[in-house]
Structures are given as structure tokens and as C-alpha cells.
C-alpha positions as a Python dict, from the first residue, in 0.01 Angstrom:
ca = {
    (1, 'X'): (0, 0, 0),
    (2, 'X'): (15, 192, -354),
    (3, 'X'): (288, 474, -366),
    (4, 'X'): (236, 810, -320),
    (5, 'X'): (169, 1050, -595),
    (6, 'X'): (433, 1276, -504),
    (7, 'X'): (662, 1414, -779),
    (8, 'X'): (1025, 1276, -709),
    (9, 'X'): (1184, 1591, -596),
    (10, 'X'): (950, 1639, -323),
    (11, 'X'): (1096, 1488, 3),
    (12, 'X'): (816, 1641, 267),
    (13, 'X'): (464, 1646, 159),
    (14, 'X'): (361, 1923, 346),
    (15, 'X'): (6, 1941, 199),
    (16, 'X'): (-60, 1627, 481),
    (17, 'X'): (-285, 1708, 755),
    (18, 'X'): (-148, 1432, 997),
    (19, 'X'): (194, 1616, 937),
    (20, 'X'): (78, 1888, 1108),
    (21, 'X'): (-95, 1659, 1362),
    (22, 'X'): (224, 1500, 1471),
    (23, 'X'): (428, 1815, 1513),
    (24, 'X'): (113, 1959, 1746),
    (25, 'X'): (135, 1613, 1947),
    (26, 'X'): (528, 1585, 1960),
    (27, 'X'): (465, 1987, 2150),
    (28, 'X'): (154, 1928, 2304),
    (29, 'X'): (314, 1639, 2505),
    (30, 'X'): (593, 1846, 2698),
    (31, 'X'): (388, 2154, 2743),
    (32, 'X'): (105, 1949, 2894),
    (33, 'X'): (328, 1760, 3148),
    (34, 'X'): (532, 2095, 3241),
    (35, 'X'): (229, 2288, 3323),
    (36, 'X'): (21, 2027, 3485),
    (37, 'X'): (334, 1938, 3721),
    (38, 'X'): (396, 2322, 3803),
    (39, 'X'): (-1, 2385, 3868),
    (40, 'X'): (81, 2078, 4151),
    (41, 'X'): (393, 2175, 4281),
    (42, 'X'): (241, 2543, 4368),
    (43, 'X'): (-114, 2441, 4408),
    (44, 'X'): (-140, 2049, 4498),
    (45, 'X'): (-422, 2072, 4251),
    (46, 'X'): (-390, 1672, 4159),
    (47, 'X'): (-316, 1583, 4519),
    (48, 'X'): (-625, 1729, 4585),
    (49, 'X'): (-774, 1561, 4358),
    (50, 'X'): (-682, 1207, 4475),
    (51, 'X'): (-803, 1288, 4793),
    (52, 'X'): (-408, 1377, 4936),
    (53, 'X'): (-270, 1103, 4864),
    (54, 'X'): (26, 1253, 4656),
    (55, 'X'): (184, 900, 4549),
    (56, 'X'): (-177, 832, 4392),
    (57, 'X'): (-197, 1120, 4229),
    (58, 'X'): (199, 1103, 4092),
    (59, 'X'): (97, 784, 3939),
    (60, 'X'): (-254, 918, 3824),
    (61, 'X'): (-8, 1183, 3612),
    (62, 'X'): (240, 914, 3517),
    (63, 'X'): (-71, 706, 3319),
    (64, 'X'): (-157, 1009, 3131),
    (65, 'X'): (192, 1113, 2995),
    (66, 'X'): (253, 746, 2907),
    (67, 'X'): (-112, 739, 2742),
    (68, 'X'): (-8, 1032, 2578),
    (69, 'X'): (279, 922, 2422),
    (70, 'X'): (116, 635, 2245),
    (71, 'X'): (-132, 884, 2153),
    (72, 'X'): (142, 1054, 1968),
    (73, 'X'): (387, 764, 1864),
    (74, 'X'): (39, 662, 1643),
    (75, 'X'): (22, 982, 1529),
    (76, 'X'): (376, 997, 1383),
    (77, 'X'): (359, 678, 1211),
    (78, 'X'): (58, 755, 1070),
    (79, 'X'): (235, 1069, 921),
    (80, 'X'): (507, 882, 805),
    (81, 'X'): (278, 647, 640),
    (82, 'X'): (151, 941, 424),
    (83, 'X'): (500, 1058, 321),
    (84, 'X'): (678, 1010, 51),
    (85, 'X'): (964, 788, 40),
    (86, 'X'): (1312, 866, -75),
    (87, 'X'): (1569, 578, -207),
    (88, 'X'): (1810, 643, -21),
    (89, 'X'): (1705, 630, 259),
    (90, 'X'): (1607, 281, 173),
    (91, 'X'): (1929, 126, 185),
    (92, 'X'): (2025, -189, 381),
    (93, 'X'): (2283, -7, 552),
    (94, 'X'): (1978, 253, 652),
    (95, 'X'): (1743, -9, 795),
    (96, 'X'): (2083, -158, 1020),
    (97, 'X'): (2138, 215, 1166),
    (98, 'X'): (1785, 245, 1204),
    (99, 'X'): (1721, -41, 1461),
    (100, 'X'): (2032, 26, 1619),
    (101, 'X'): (1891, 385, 1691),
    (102, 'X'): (1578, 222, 1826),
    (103, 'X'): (1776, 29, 2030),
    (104, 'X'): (1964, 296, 2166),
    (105, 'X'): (1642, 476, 2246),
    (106, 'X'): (1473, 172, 2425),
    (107, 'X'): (1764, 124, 2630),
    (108, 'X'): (1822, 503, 2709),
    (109, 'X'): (1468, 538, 2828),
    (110, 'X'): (1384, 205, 3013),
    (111, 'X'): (1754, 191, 3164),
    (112, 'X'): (1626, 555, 3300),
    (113, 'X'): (1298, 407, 3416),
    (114, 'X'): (1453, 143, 3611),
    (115, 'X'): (1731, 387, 3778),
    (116, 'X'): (1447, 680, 3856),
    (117, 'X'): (1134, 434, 3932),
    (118, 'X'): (804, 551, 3833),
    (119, 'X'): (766, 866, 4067),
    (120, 'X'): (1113, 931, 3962),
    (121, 'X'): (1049, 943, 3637),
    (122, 'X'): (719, 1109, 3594),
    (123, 'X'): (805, 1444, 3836),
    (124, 'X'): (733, 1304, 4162),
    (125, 'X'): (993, 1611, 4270),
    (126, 'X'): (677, 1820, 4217),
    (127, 'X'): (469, 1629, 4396),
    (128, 'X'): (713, 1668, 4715),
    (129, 'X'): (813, 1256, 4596),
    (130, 'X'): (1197, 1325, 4617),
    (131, 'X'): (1472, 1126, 4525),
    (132, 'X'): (1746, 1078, 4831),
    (133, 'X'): (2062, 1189, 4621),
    (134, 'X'): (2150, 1253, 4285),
    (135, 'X'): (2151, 911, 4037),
    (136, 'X'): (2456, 917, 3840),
    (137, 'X'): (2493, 568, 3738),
    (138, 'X'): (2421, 420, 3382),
    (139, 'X'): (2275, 582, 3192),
    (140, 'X'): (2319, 957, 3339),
    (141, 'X'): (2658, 910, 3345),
    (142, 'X'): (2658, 879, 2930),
    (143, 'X'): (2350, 1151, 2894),
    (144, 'X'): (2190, 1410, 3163),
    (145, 'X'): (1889, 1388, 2956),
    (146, 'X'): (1803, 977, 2859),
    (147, 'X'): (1460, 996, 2847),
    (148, 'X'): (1462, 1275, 2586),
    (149, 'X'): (1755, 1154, 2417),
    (150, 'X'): (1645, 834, 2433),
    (151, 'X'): (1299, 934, 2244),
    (152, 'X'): (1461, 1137, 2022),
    (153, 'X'): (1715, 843, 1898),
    (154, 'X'): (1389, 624, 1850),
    (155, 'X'): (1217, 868, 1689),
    (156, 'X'): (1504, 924, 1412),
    (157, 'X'): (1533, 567, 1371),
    (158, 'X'): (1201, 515, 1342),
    (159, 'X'): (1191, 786, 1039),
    (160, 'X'): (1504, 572, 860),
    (161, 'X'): (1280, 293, 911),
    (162, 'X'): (1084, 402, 718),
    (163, 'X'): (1258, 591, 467),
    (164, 'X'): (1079, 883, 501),
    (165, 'X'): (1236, 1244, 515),
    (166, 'X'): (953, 1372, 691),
    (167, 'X'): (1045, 1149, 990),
    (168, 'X'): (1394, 1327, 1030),
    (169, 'X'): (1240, 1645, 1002),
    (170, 'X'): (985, 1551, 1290),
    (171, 'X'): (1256, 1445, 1461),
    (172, 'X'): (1437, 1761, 1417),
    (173, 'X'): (1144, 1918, 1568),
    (174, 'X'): (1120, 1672, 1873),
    (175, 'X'): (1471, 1746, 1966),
    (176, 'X'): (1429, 2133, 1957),
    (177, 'X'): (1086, 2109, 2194),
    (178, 'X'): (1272, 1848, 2402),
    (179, 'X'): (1574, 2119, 2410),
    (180, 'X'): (1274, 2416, 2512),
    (181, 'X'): (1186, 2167, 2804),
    (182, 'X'): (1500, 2107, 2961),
    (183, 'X'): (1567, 2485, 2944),
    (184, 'X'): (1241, 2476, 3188),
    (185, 'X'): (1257, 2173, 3403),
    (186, 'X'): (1647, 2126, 3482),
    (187, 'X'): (1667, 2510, 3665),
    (188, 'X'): (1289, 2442, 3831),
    (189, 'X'): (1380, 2103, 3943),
    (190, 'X'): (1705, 2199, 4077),
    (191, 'X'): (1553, 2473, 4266),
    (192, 'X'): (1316, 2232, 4419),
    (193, 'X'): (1595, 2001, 4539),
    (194, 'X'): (1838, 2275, 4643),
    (195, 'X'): (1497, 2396, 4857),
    (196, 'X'): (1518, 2035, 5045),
    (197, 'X'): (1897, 2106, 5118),
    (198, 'X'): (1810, 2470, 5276),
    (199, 'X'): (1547, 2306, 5449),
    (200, 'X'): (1797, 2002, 5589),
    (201, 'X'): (2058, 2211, 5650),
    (202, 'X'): (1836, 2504, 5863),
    (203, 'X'): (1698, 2189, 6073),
    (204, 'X'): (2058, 2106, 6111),
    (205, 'X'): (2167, 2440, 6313),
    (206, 'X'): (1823, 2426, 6481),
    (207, 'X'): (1904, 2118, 6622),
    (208, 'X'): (2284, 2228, 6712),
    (209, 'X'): (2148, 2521, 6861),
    (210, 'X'): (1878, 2372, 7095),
    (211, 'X'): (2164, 2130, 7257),
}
């Protein structure tokens, strides 16, 4: 691939198109998944739309937030391919941290996977899927958050990878919409489970009170 013509002291080309693209992908993502799972939990509108079957429609939602993320993985490498360089960053020690973020990531995200299980994972608690009690084993006893730091350490090592400054500042901005989202789905999904606990505990003294 012949090198950029990109004048030395520029580290972020920001006259690239797919820069943009990226950064409208990395937010789409969250926002799309957040307001899509809220429209359920209140309306049942994808439930409804797998004819009730809530489990169905969980994993109808979990196929397009996966899709979507290899929508926008290709999107950020083809931005990265269309940035310039800097030496640096193109050190042999650079590469080694690089794939040892990867690794990190991979291991943060499919260690969650396996813990959560697919409904788990992609907001079955809006779908009424709930989990029976609180996981705090590997890795959410290292991170509350391993699917978004997870991505995020992929993500920056990805960027190293490549040697490409625009890739940490991507990053930067993955990590700040990842931050908006948790701000937004930790109190609503706590709320949802702390619902199932008034609801347990109410059938509770029912039942004490009816002996």
C-alpha cells in the first residue's frame, strides 16, 4: 500500500471521510441498542414482533448488535487504513503491548459472554429474561464493565497495531460513549432487578399473611 501524503507533523488526518464514519458507528452502536431495549422493556415492541415469544425476540436483538459491531469494527480499520502513521508508534515494543491489549479485550468480553450467556449478555433484563442473582465471578470481580472495557482494550490495541494516532483517538472516543452508556444502563437495569425483589418480597408477606 503506498504511504500517505500527509506532511510529518500531522498525526490525525481529519480531512478523511471514514474518520468521521467510524466515530458515527462507534455512537450509533450504543444509542441503537439502549433505545431499542427501552422501547421493549416499556412497550414489548420486539416481543410483539416475534409473535411473544420474548427469548426469540432477545436473540433476534442479540444478532443485530453483534452484526452491528462487525459493521463498525470494518469501519474503524478502514479508517485506520487511511491514517497516517507515526514511528513511534511502530516500535517492537508497540506491536507486543498491542496484542497483549487485544488479548485482554478478547478475554474480557468472551469470559463475560460465557458467565452472562447470550440473553445475559444482550439485555434479556429488558425483555423480563432475568438473571437469578448477581454474577460476581471472573471477570466482574476484576471490572463491573468487561464487555466495554473489554472493547475498549481491543480497540486501543488495535490502533497500536497499527501505528496509527487516529486509532487512540477513536478509542478515546469509544471509551467516553461507552462511559455515557453505563451512566444509562447500570441505574435502569438496577431498577429493573430491584423491581423483581419488591415483587418477591410483596409475594413473600402475601403468602405469610394468607397462612
Amino acid at each position: 500500500m503506498a504511504p500517505l501524503e500527509v506532511p510529518a507533523t500531522k498525526l490525525v488526518d481529519l480531512d478523511q471521510k471514514s474518520l468521521l464514519i467510524s466515530a458515527c458507528a462507534i455512537a450509533f452502536n450504543p444509542l441503537f441498542w439502549n433505545i431499542v431495549a427501552r422501547k421493549e422493556y416499556h412497550n414489548k415492541i420486539l416481543t410483539k414482533l416475534f409473535g411473544g415469544r420474548s427469548q426469540a425476540a432477545c436473540y433476534g436483538l442479540a444478532i443485530t448488535i453483534f452484526s452491528l459491531g462487525l459493521v463498525r469494527d470494518f469501519l474503524y480499520e478502514r479508517a485506520l487504513r487511511q491514517q497516517p502513521s507515526y514511528p513511534l508508534l511502530e516500535l517492537e515494543e508497540v506491536k507486543y503491548l498491542a496484542y497483549s491489549l487485544i488479548a485482554v479485550g478478547n478475554i474480557l468480553v468472551v469470559s463475560s459472554t460465557w458467565r452472562l450467556g447470550i440473553t445475559g449478555t444482550f439485555l434479556g433484563d429488558y425483555f423480563g429474561i432475568l438473571m437469578d442473582s448477581i454474577v460476581t465471578g471472573f471477570p466482574f470481580n476484576v471490572t463491573d464493565a468487561p464487555m466495554y472495557n473489554g472493547s475498549t482494550c481491543s480497540f486501543l490495541g488495535t490502533a497500536l497495531l497499527y501505528g496509527k494516532p487516529a486509532g487512540i483517538l477513536l478509542t478515546a472516543w469509544v471509551f467516553v460513549v461507552y462511559q455515557i452508556a453505563l451512566k444509562y444502563e447500570n441505574p435502569f437495569t438496577a431498577e429493573i432487578y430491584a423491581k423483581r425483589d419488591r415483587e418477591r418480597a410483596a409475594a413473600k408477606t402475601g403468602t405469610k399473611k394468607s397462612r
